[in-house]
C-alpha positions as CSV (number, residue, x, y, z in Angstrom):
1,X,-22.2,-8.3,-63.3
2,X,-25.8,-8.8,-62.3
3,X,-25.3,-12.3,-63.3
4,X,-22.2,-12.7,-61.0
5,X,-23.7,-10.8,-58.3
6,X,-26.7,-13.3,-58.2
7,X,-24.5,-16.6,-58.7
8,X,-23.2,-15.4,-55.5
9,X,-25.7,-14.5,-53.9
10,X,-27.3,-18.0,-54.1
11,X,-23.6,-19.7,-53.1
12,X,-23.9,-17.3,-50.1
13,X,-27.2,-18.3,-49.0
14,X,-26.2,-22.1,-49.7
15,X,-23.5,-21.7,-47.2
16,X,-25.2,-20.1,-44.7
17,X,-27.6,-22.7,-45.0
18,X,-25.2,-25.5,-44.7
19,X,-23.7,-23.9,-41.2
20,X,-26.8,-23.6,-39.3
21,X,-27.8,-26.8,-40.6
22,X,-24.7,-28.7,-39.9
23,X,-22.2,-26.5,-38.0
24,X,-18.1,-26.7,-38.3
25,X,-16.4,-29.8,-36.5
26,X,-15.1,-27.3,-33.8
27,X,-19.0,-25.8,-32.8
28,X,-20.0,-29.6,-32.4
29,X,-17.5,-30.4,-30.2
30,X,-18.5,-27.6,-28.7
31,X,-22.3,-27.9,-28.4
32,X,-21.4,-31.8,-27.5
33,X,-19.3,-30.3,-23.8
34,X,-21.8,-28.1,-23.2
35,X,-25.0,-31.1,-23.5
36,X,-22.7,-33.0,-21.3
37,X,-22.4,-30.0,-18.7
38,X,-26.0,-29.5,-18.4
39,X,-27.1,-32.9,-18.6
40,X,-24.8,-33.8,-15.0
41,X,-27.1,-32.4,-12.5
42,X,-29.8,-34.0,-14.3
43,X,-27.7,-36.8,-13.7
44,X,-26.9,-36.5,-10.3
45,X,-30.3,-36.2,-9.6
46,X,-31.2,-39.5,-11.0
47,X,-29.1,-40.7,-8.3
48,X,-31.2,-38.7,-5.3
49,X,-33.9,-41.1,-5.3
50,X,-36.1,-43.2,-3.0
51,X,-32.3,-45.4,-2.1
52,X,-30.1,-42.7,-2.1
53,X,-27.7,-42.8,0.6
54,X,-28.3,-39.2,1.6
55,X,-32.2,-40.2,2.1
56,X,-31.1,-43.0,4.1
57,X,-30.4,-42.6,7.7
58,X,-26.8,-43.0,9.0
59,X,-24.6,-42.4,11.6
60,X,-22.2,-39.5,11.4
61,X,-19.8,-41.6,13.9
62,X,-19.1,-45.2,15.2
63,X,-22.2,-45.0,17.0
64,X,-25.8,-46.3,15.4
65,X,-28.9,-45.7,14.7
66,X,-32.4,-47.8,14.7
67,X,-33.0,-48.2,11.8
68,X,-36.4,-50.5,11.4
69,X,-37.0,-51.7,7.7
70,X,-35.3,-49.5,6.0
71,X,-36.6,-46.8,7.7
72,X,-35.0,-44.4,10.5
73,X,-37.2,-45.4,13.4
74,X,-39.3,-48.0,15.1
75,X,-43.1,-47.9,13.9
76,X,-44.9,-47.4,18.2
77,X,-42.4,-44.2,17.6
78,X,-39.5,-45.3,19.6
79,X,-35.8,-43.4,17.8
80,X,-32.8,-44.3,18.7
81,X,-30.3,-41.4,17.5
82,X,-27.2,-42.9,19.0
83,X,-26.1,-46.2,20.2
84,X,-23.0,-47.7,21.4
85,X,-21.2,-49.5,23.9
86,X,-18.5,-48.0,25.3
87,X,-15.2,-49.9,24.6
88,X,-11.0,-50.5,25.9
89,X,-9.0,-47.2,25.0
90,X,-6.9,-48.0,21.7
91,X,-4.8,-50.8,22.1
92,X,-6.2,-52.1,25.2
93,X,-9.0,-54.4,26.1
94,X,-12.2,-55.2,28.2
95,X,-11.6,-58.5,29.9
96,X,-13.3,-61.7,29.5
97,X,-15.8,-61.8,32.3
98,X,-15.4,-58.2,32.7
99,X,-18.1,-55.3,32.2
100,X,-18.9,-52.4,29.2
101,X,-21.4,-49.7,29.5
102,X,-24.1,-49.0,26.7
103,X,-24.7,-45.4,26.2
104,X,-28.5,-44.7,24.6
105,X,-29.8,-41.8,23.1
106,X,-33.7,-42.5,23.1
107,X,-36.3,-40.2,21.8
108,X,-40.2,-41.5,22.3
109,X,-42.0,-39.7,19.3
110,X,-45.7,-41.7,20.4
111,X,-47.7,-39.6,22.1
112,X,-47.9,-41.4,25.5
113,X,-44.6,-41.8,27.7
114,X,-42.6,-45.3,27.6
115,X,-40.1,-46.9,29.4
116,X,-37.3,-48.9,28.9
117,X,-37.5,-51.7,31.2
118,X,-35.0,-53.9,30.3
119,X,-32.0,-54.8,28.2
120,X,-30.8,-58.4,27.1
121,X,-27.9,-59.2,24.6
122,X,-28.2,-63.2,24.2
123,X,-25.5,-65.2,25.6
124,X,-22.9,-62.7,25.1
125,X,-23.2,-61.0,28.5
126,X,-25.7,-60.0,31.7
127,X,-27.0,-57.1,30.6
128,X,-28.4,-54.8,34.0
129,X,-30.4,-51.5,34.2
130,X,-30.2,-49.6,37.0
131,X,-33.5,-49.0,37.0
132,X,-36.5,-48.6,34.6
133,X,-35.8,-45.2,32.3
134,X,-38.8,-43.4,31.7
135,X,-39.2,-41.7,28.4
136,X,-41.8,-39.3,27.8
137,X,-43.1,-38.2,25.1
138,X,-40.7,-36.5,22.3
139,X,-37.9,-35.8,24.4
140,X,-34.5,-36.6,24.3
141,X,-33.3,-39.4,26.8
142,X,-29.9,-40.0,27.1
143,X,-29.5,-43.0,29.5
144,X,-25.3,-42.4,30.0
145,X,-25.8,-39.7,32.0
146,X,-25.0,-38.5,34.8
147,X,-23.9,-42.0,35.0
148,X,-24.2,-45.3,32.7
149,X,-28.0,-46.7,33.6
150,X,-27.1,-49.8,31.3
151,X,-23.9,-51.9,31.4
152,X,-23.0,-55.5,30.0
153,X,-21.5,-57.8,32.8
154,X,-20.1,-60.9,32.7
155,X,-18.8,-60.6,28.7
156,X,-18.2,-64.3,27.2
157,X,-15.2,-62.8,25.6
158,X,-12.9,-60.2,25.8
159,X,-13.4,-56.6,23.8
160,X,-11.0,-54.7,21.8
161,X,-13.4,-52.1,20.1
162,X,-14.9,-52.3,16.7
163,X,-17.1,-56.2,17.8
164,X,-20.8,-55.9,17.1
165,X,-23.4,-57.0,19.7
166,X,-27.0,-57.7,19.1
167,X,-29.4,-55.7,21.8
168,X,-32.8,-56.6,22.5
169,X,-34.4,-53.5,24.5
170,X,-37.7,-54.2,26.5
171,X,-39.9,-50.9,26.1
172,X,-43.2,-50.7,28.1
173,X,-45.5,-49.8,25.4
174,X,-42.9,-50.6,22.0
175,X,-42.3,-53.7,22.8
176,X,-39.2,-55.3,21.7
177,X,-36.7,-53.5,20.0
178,X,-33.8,-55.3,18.7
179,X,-30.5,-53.1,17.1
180,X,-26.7,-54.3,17.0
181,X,-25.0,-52.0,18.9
182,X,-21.0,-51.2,18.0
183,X,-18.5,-51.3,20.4
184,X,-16.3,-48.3,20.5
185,X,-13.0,-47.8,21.5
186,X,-12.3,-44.7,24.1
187,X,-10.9,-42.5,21.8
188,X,-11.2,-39.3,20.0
189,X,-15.1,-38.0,20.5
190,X,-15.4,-40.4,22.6
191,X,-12.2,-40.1,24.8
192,X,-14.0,-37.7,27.8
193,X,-16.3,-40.6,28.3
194,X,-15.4,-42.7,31.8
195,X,-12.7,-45.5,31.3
196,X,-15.4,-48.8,31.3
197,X,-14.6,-51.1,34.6
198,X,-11.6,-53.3,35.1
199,X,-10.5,-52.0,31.3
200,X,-6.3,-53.1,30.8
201,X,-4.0,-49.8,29.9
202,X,-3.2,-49.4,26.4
203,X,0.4,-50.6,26.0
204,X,3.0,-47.7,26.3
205,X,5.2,-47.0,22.8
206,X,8.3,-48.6,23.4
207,X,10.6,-46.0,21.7
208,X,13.1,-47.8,19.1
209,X,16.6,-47.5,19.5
210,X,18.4,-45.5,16.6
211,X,21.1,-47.2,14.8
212,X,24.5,-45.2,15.2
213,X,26.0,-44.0,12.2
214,X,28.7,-45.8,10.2
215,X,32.1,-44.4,10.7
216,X,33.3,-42.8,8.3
217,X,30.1,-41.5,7.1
């Protein structure tokens, strides 16, 4: 008996051995899924670096930002949160040789005050300021209200929302500052905004007629 006892004995601790050591097919698979589980933030995170998107600066909306090689910002401090020039409602259009206003959110971080002095997009339109928009220093400017200060006149071609223009903006103390500003269409957050001048009604739904049904049916 002691003999048997001790035969397994040694089988037991051989065993015991053999399942720490290399674990049943189901416990791998197990220990496998749960590596994989903690290894995913681990791999999520490799993809928060330097050129993650949520590092980079974007636009929540239509509108856009400056952003000034690769980086949110213009390096004499000038930030333009918000940029866009106000389109046609859906469906409709700005005329060729007609106007569009530019709304500008501005915010001069420097620590002098700027000012925007003036506004040119290319060929593509006249571009006219009311008058210059002082900006001092970090706060908010907003040069739409109470009442666009900037508008495009003259446009080569017609707008129906969604075009691109290049901007150059004239600052004081900045210099030039150069952005492509979208052009919006007058609808949802931006449907309170005034209709832009001489801007053609959207077209009304024509309803379509319903097809009676077959006799008999």
């Amino acid at each position: 008996m002691g003999w048997i006892w001790w035969a397994l004995h040694i089988t037991h601790a051989r065993d015991l051995r053999k399942t720490k050591e290399y674990p049943p097919v189901t416990s791998r698979r197990w220990i496998v899924v749960a590596a994989a589980f903690l290894a995913a933030p681990v791999l999520a995170g490799c993809g928060a670096g330097f050129d993650a998107t949520t590092n980079k600066p974007y636009a929540p909306n239509e509108a856009q930002v400056l952003i000034d090689k690769g980086a949110y910002g213009n390096k004499s401090g000038i930030h333009i949160p918000q940029a866009f020039i106000l389109g046609p409602d859906s469906g409709a259009q700005l005329a060729w040789r007609g106007s569009a206003p530019v709304y500008l959110n501005i915010l001069n971080t420097a620590g002098a005050p700027d000012t925007l002095q003036a506004v040119s997009a290319g060929t593509f339109a006249t571009a006219k300021i009311t008058a210059p928009i002082q900006l001092p220093s970090n706060q908010l400017v907003n040069t739409g209200k109470p009442t666009p200060q900037i508008m495009l006149e003259a446009l080569s071609r017609s707008l129906r929302g969604g075009e691109t223009i290049k901007l150059d903006l004239q600052f004081a103390n900045a210099g030039v500052v150069s952005m492509n500003v979208p052009v919006v269409t007058r609808s949802r957050e931006y449907q309170e905004y005034p209709a832009a001048p001489g801007a053609t009604a959207a077209p009304t739904p024509t309803p379509t007629p319903s097809t009676p049904a077959e006799e008999g049916h």
